[in-house]
N, C-alpha and C positions, 0 to 999 in steps of 0.2 A: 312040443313046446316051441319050437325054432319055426315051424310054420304059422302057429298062434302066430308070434311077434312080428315075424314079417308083412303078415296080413294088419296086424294094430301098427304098423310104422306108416304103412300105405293110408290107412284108414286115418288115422291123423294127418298126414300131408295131404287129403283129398277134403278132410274138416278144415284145414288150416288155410287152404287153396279156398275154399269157399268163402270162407269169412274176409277175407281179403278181398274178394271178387264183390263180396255185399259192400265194403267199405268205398273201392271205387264207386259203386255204383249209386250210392248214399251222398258221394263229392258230387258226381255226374247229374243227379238229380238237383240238388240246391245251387249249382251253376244254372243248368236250365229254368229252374225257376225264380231265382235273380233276374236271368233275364229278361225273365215274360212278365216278372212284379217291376222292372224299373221303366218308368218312361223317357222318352229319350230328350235328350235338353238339346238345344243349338250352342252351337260353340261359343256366343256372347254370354248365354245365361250364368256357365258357370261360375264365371268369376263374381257372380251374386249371391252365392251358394256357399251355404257355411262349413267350415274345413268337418270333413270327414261324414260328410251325406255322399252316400251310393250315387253315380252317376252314369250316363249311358250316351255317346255322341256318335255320331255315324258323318263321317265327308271322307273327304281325301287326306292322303296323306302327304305333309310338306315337309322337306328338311333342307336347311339353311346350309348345313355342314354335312352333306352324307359321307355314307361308311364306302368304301370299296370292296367288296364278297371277294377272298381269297380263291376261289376256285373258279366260280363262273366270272368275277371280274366286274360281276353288276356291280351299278350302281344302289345303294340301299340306306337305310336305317337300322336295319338290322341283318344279323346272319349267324346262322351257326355253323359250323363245321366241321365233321367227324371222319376221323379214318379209321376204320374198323379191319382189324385181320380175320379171315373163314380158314380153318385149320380144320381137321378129322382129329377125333379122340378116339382110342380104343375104347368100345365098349366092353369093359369088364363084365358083365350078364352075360355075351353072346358068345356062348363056347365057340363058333365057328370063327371066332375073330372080327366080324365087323367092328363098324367104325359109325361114330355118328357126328355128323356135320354143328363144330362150335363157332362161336364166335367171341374175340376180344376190341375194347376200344382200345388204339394206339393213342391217340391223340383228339381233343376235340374241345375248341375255342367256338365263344360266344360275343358277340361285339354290340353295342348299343350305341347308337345318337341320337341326342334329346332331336324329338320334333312336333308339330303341331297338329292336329285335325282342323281342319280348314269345311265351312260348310257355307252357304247363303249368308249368314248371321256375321261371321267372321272364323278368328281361329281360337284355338284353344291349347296350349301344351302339354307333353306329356312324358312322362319318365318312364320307360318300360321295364326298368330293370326290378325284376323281382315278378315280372306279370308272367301269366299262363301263355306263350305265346302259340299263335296257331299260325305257320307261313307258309308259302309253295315250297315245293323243294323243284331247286334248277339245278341240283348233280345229284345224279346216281349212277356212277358207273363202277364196276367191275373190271380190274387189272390183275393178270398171275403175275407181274413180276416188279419188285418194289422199286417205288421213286429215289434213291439213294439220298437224291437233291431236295426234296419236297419237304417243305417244314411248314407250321401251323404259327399263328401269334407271333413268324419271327423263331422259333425253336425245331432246329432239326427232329425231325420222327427216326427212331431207332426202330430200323422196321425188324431186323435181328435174321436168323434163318435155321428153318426148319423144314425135314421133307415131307412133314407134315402138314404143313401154311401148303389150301389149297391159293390163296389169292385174298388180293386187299380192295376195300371199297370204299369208295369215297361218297361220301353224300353229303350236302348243303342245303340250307333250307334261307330266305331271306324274304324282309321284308321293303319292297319294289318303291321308289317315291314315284307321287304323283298318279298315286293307282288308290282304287277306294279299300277304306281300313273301317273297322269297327271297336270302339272299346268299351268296355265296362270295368268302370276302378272307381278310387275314391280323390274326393276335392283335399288338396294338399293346402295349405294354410298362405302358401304363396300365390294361389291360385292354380297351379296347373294341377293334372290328370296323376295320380299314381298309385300306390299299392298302399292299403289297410293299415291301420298299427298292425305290427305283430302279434296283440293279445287278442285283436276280434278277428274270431272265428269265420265268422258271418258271414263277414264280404269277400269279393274274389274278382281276380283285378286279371281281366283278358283281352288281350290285344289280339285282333283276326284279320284277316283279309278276306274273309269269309263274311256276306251278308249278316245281317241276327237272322235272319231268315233260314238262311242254308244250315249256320250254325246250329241253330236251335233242332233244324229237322237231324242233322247227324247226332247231337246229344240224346233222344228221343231212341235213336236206331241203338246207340252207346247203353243206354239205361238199359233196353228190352233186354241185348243179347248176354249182357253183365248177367241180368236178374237168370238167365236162362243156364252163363254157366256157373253160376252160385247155387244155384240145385241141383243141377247135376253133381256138381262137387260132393253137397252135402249126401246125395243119395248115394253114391259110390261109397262112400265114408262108411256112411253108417250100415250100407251092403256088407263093404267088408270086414267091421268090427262083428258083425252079427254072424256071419262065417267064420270068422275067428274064434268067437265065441262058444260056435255050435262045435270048432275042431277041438278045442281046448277041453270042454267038459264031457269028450263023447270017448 
């Protein structure tokens, strides 16, 4: 009976892994095809365009007021920020005692300044907060020993101690002015660029650095490998209940 169960606990977390793997990949798809159903407007049209039609503008990105990136010190419109601790966890399964490599967020700020898409045509505004943002990352590094000093938002990081904490890592992600950006969001009643009501589903509101172009070929690669491990999932699943099954009644 105890090996039954084990095998149905597995077997549900590899059904449960799948189904979750179909639902990204169900988001992943009606993004991508948002954006190959919208055409794109110039940055004058929108503001002729009535509050809450899907939109799509491609230029540069301009901000009047930019952000300062906490870590790399760019200049930007946006950034995010995160310090993450890598600690070992005893592995409880492995009689031998090993360990398997964790991780926790300590700390991790988000910052936004309203700016425009600027194209031939003229500009356009946009609010990003709330949007799918896709930005480069300009830090990723890796330190074994903690910043005491370093704080996020203005708030010291409690990095704490453990002889476990292999080491902490810093990553940043931002969005650069005066470098070309991509969005799709919805016409805001003021006229600028920003995020959906809350009740439609529909729409989806992505701010890129990334071409439509590029983007669209990475969602495409996104969809396949989802669909690829949502069956896998499902097949282990239902391998393992049908083992379970065969141990159970045999």
């Amino acid at each position: 009976m105890m090996v039954f169960l084990i095998l149905l606990l597995f077997a549900v977390i590899f059904l449960a892994a799948g189904g979750v793997l179909l639902y990204f990949r169900r988001s992943t798809q009606q993004q991508s095809a948002l954006m190959s159903q919208t055409e794109t407007s110039s940055a004058s049209e929108v503001s002729g365009l009535s509050s809450g039609t899907l939109v799509e503008v491609k230029g540069t990105l301009r901000c009047e007021e930019p952000l300062t990136s906490e870590m790399a010190g760019e200049t930007c419109a946006y950034y995010s920020a995160t310090v993450t601790r890598e600690y070992l966890e005893r592995d409880h399964g492995d009689n031998d005692g090993g360990s398997d490599r964790r991780s926790e967020v300590l700390s991790q700020v988000e910052r936004f300044a309203p700016f425009t898409v600027e194209d031939e045509s003229g500009r356009v505004a946009v609010n990003a907060e709330g949007a799918e943002i896709d930005a480069p990352q300009v830090v990723d590094r890796f330190e074994r020993d903690a910043d005491s000093g370093f704080s996020l938002g203005g708030i010291p990081i409690r990095f704490g101690d453990s002889e476990r904490t292999i080491g902490y890592r810093y990553t940043e992600s931002i969005l650069p002015v005066d470098a070309p950006i991509y969005v799709l969001g919805t016409v805001r009643e003021n006229g600028e660029i920003g995020a959906p009501p809350a009740e439609d589903k529909q729409q989806r509101f992505v701010v890129s650095h990334r071409s439509e172009e590029d983007l669209g070929q990475s969602l495409v690669k996104n969809v396949f490998w989802l669909g690829i491990g949502a069956v896998g999932a499902f097949v282990l699943g239902v391998v393992l209940l049908a083992i379970g099954l065969f141990v159970l009644i045999s």
